[in-house]
Structures are given as C-alpha cells and as structure tokens.
N, C-alpha and C positions, 0 to 999 in steps of 0.2 A: 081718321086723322092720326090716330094712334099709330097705328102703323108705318104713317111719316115723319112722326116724331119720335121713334122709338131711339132713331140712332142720337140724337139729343138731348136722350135723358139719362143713356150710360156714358154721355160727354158731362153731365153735370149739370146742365142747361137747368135755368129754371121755367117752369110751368108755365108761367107767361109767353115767356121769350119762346121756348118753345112751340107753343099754340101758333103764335103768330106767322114765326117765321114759318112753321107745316101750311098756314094759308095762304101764304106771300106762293111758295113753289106749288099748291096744286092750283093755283089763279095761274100761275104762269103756266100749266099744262091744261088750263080749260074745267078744272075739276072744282072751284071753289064750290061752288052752288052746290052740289054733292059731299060734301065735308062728314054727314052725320052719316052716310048711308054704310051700308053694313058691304063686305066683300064679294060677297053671294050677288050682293043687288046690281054689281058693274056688268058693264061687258067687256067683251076680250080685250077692244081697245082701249077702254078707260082701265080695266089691270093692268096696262103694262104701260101706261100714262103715271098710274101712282106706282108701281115701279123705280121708273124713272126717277119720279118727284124724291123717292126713298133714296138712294143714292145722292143724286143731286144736293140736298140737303147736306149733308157732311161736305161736302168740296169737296170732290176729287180733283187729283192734278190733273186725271186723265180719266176719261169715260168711253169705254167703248160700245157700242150699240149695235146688234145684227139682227135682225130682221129674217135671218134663215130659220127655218123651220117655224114660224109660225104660221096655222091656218086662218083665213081669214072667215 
C-alpha cells in the first residue's frame, strides 16, 4: 500500500486519509484483499493494476494507458 500512497504523502496528506483512500483505488482495481502483500508476491497483471491505482490516486486530468509491449 505504500507504494500507492507514496504520491500522498509528499502532497501532505495525513496517514489516515492516506491509508484510506490507497484502499478506496486498489478495491476499485480488484486488489484490496492483497493490500499487505509485498511486490515480489503480484503478478504481471496485478503490477500494473497497482500501477495504475499509483497514478490514479493523485488525479490526473489526463491518463494515458498502452498496453504495447507488455508480455502476457
């Protein structure tokens, strides 16, 4: 989860709010139940689900996503 909240804690964010809202975006990408597991432990397509979630998190105005060159 660290890792999805990273970008919220050099916004200021506190601790709580933080946590939260890192659980709020990887439940919307399938990952809640996975929250303690370490990076090593995913597979390709849960990295690039918490990824996702990492970005997502801050708000972009704009997100762009390709899907080129990854192996499945």
């Amino acid at each position: 989860m660290k890792n999805v909240d990273s970008r919220l804690y050099y916004q200021g964010v506190l601790h709580k709010k933080r946590s939260e809202t890192a659980l709020e975006y990887l439940d919307r990408l399938g990952l809640k139940n996975r929250w303690k597991y370490l990076p090593d432990e995913f597979s390709v397509r849960q990295k690039q689900r918490v990824s996702i979630a990492r970005v997502l998190i801050s708000q972009p105005q704009i997100f762009w996503y390709s899907k080129n060159g990854i192996k499945n």
